[in-house]
VOGU-3710 file (C-alpha; in Angstrom, 3 decimals, decimal comma):
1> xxxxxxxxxx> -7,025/-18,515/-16,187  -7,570/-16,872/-12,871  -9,273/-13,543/-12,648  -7,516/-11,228/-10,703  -8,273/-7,875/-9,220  -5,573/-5,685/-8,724  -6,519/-2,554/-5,941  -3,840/0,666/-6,307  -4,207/3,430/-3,519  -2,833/7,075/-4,053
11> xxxxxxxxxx> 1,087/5,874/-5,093  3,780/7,931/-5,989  6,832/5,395/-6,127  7,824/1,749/-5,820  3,804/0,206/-4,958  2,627/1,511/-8,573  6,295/0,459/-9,957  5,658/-3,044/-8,655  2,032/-3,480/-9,696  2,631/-2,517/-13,205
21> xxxxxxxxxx> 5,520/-5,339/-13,307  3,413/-7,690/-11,560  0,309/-7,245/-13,660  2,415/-7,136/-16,666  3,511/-10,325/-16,073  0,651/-11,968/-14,597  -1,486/-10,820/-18,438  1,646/-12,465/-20,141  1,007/-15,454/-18,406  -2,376/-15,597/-19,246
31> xxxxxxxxxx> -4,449/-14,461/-16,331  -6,959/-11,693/-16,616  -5,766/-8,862/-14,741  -8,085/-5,699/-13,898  -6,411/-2,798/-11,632  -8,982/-0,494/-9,908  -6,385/3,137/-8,719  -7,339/6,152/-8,969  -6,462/8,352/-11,638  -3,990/10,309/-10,477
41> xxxxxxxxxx> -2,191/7,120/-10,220  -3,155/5,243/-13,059  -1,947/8,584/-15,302  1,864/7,711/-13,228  2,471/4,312/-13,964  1,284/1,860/-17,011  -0,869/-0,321/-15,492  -2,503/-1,677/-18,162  -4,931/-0,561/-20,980  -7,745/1,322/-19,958
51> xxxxxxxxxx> -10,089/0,528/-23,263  -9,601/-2,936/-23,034  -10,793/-3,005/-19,276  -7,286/-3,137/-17,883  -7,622/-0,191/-15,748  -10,554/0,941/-14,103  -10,531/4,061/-12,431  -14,232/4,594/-11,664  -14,691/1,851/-9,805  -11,924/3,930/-7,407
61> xxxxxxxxxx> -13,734/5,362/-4,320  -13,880/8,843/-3,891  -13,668/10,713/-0,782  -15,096/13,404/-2,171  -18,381/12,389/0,534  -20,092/10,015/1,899  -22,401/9,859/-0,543  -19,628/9,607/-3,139  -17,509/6,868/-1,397  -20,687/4,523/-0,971
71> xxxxxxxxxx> -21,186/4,523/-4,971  -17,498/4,247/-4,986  -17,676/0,969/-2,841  -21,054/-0,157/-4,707  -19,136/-0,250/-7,696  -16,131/-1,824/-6,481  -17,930/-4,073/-5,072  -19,157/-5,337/-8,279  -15,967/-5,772/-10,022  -14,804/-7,894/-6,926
81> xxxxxxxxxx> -17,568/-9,996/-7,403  -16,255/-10,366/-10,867  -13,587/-11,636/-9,437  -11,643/-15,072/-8,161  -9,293/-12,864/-5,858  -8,632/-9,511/-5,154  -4,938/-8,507/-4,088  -4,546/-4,926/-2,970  -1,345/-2,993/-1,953  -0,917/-0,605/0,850
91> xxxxxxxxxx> -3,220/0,192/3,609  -5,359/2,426/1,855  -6,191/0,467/-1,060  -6,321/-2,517/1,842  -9,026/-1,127/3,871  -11,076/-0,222/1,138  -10,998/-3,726/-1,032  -11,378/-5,457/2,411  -14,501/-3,157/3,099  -15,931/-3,484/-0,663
101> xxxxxxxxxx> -15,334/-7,612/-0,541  -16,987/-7,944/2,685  -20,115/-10,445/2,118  -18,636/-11,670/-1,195  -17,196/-14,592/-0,414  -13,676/-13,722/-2,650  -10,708/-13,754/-0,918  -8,607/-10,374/-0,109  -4,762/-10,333/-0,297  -3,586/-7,116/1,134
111> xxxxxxxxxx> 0,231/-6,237/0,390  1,984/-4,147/3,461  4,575/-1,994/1,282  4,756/0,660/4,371  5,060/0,729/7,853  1,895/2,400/10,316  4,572/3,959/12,180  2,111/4,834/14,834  1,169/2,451/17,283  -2,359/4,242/18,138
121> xxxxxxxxxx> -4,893/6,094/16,752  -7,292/4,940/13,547  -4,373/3,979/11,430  -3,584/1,308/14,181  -6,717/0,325/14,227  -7,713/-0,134/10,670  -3,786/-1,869/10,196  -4,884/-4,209/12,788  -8,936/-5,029/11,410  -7,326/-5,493/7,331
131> xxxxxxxxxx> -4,652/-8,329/9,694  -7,228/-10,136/10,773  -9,631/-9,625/7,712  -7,393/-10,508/4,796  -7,022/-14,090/4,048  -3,512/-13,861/3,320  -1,098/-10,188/4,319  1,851/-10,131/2,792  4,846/-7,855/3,522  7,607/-6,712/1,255
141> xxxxxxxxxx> 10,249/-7,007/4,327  10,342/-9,584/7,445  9,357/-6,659/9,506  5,668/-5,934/8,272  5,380/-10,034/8,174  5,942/-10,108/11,836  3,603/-6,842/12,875  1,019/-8,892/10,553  1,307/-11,888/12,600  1,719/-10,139/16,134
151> xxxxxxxxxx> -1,866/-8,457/15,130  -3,976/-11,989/14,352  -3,353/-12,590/10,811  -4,451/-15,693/9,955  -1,884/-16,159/6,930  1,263/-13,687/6,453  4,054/-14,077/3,945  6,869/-12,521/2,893  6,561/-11,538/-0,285  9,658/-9,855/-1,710
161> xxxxxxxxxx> 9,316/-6,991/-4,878  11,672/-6,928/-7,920  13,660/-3,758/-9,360  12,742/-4,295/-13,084  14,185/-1,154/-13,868  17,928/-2,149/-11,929  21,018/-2,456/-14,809  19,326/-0,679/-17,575  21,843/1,886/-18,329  23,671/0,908/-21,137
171> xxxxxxxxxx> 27,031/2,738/-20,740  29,950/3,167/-18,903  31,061/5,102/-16,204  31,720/8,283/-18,168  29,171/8,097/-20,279  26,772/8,138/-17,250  28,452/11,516/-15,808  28,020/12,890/-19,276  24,263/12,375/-19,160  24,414/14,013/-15,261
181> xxxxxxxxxx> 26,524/16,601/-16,688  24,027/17,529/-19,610  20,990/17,263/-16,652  22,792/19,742/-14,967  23,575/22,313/-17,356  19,985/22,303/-18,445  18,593/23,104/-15,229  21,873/25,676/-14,740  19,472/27,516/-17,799  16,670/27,494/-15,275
191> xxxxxxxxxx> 18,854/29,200/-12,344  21,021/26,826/-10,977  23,811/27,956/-9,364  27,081/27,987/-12,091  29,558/28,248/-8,614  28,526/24,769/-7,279  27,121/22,904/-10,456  29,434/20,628/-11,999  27,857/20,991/-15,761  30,143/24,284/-15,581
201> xxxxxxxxxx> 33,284/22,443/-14,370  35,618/20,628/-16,762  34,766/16,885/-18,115  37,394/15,483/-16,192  35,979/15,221/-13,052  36,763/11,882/-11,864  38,242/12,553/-9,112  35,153/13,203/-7,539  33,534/10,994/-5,514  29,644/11,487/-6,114
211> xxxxxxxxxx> 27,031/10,837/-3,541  23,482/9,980/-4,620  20,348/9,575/-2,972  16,891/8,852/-4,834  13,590/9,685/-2,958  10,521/11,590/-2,400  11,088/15,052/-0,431  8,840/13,826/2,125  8,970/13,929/6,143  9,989/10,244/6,265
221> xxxxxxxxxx> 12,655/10,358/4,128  15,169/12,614/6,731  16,520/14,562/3,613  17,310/17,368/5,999  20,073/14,842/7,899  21,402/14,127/4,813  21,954/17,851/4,478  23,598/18,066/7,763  26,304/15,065/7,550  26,797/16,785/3,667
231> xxxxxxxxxx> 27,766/19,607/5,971  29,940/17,641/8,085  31,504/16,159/5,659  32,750/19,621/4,136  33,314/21,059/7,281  36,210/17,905/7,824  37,901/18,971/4,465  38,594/15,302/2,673  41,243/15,381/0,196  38,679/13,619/-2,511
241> xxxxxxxxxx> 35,843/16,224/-3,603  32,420/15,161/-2,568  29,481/16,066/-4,477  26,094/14,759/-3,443  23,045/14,731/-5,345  19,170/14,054/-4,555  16,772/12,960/-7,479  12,966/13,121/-6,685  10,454/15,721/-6,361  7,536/16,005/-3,972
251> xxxxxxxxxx> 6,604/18,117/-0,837  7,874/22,123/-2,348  7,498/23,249/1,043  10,123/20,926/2,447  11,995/21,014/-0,767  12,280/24,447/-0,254  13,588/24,119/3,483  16,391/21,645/2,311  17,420/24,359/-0,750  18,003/26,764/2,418
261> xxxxxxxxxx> 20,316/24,697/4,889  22,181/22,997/1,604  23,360/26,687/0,559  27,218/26,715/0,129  27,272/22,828/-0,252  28,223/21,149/-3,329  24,449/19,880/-2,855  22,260/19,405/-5,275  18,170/18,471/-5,434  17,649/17,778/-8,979
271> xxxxxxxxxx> 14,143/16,912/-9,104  12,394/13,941/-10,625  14,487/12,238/-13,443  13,373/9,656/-15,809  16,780/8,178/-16,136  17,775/6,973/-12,761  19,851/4,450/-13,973  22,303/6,606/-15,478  22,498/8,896/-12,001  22,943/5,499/-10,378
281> xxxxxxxxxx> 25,799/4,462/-13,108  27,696/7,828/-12,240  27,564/7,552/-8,525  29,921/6,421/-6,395  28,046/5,646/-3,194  24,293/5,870/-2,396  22,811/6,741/1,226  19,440/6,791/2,348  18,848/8,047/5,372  14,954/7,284/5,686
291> xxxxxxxxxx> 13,168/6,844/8,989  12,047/3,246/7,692  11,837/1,853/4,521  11,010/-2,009/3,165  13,269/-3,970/0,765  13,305/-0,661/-1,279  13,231/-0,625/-4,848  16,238/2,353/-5,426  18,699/-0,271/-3,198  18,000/-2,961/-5,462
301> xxxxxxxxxx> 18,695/-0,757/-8,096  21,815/0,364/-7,042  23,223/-3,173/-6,011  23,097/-4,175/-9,343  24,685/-1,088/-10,227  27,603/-1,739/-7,733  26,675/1,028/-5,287  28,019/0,554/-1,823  25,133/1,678/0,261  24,711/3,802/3,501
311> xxxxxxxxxx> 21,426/3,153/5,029  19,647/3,837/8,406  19,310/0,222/9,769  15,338/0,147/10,005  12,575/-1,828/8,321  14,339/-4,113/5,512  17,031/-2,399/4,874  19,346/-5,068/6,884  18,242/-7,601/4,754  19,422/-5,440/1,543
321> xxxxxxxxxx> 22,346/-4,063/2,980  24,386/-5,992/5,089  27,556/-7,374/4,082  27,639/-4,656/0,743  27,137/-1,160/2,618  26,718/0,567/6,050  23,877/0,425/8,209  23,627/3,570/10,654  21,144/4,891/12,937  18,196/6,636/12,200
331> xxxxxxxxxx> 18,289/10,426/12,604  22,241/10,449/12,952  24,041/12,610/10,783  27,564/11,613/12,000  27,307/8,663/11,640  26,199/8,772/7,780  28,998/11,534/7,452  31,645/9,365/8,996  30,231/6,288/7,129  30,108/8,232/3,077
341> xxxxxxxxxx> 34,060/9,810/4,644  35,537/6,215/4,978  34,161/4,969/1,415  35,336/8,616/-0,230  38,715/8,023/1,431  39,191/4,506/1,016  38,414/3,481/-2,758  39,419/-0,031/-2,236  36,624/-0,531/-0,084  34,248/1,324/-2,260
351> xxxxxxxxxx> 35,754/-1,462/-5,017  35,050/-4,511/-2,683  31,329/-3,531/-1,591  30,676/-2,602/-5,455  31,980/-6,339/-6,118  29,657/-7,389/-2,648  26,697/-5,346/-4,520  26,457/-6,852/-7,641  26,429/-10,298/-5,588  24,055/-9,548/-3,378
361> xxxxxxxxxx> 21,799/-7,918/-6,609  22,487/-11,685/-8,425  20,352/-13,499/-5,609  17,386/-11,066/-5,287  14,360/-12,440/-7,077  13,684/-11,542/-10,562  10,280/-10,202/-12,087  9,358/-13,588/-13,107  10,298/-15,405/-9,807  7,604/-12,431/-8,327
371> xxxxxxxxxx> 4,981/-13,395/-10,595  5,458/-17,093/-10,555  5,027/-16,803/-6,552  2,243/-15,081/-7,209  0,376/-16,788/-9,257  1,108/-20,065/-6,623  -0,526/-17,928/-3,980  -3,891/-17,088/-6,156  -4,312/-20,628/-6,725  -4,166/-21,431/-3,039
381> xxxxxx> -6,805/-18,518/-2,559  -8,971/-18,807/-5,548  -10,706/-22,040/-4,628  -12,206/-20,529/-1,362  -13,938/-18,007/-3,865  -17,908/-19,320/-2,960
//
């Protein structure tokens, strides 16, 4: 039994998705898991069972001063020492178990899920001290692997994250837009607008083609290009009705923003949704237009839902993508408008990149390939403990 550490920053999507898989699956397989996140996070995702020492989120520092964030790394500190290895995910969470291990003697993994987009400045700095301080940096595309190495790492891996929440709709096609449908008309009750929601139009709305991106409203994510090639799109007057659709909450400022330049589109920000999988079961096509983004989760999720894919060729995208979508640049509505217009009018090529998708989904590794790698890579580390 190896005793693992598990270190969560401040995560809103597919890190604390991933660590509640992996440490799911690592306790199943009889290691002893213990996640230090705060609680904001912990309160997101089920990591684990808090009474039983599965989550700790004391032993979280707190910013609150520096008074505060030295008892915060005193106590971390302790539970590392408790510890064969300590894997932590994202640069937050990997400067502070690299700062709270240091003297201990047991090794640090730190997991790269993001991008430091900036190149100077303390984020640089810190990205480049955890490279050359963790005994093993991992990223979840080639991309981060490479920056890893180019900065001194001693070890760095790809290490590739399941979707364990990809196929779970159980239902077909209509049954899907029924569920959208229903989403709809409940948030029509709470103002929506009955001219360009579809809960008020008949059932028989298949010839629609529906265009779905999942995401955070945040800066990165270039939601307001996807608002402008929606725009085009209108503006060229396809035959086939296009409908697009954006599930996630986040920044209300921004959200805001995006509400004002999508008015008049059939364009819809329907906030956080538990059931994703249906929304990806009635789409026809999903874009993400992000400024960079790893081997994200919501792709994976919508290759095995046989989603041709538009995404802004960045980050590991390339590696999801090619062959079963459309890679475009970043920042370029045209060329996401002219990519989504050739799927909506050609629906034999939407058919053949669905067919593509579903392949593509077939060879990604599972959950259990994850944690099986994973475990390989604690024993390598674990021995170096003292």
């Amino acid at each position: 039994m190896t005793r693992i550490l598990q270190v969560v920053g401040h995560a809103a999507g597919g890190i604390g998705v991933h660590v509640a898989d992996l440490s799911a699956g690592l306790r199943a397989a009889g290691d002893a898991v213990r996640v230090v996140v705060p609680a904001a996070t912990a309160g997101r995702f089920d990591l684990g069972d808090a009474g039983s020492g599965g989550v700790d989120t004391r032993a979280w520092p707190v910013r609150s001063s520096p008074q505060a964030y030295a008892r915060g790394l005193a106590r971390l500190r302790r539970v590392v020492r408790a510890s064969d290895v300590v894997h932590a995910h994202g640069h937050q969470a990997g400067l502070t178990a690299l700062l709270a291990a240091a003297g201990t003697g047991v090794p640090v993994v730190v997991s790269w899920h993001n991008a430091i987009l900036a190149r100077r400045g303390p984020g640089a700095l810190a990205e480049r001290w955890q490279a050359r301080r963790a005994a093993l940096v991992t990223g979840a595309s080639q991309d981060l692997v490479d920056r890893a190495a180019a900065l001194g790492a001693r070890r760095s891996e790809l290490a590739p994250v399941a979707a364990p929440a990809a196929g779970r709709f159980d239902g077909d096609r209509a049954a899907a837009r029924a569920v959208v449908r229903r989403a709809l008309r409940e948030r029509g009750e709470s103002g929506a607008d009955p001219a360009t929601d579809p809960a008020t139009e008949p059932a028989s709305d298949d010839g629609e083609v529906w265009i779905l991106t999942v995401s955070r409203i945040a800066p990165q994510k270039d939601l307001g290009v996807l608002v402008e090639a929606a725009r085009l799109v209108q503006r060229e007057g396809a035959a086939t009705a296009v409908r697009w659709f954006v599930v996630g909450d986040g920044d209300a400022p921004l959200r805001a923003e995006l509400e004002r330049a999508a008015e008049g589109l059939p364009f819809h920000l329907v906030g956080a949704r538990e059931d994703v999988p249906a929304w990806m079961a009635a789409a026809d096509v999903l874009v993400v237009p992000s400024r960079w983004e790893a081997r994200a989760l919501v792709v994976q999720e919508a290759l095995a839902a046989g989603l041709p894919v538009v995404a802004t060729d960045v980050g590991g995208l390339p590696e999801l993508v090619t062959g079963c979508g459309s890679l475009v640049p970043v920042g370029h509505a045209p060329a996401i408008a002219a990519a989504v217009t050739h799927l909506v009018t050609h629906p034999e090529r939407r058919a053949d990149l669905a067919a593509r998708a579903r392949e593509r989904f077939a060879q990604l590794p599972t959950s259990a390939d994850v944690v099986s790698a994973w475990r390989e890579r604690y024993a390598s580390l674990a021995p170096a403990k003292r």
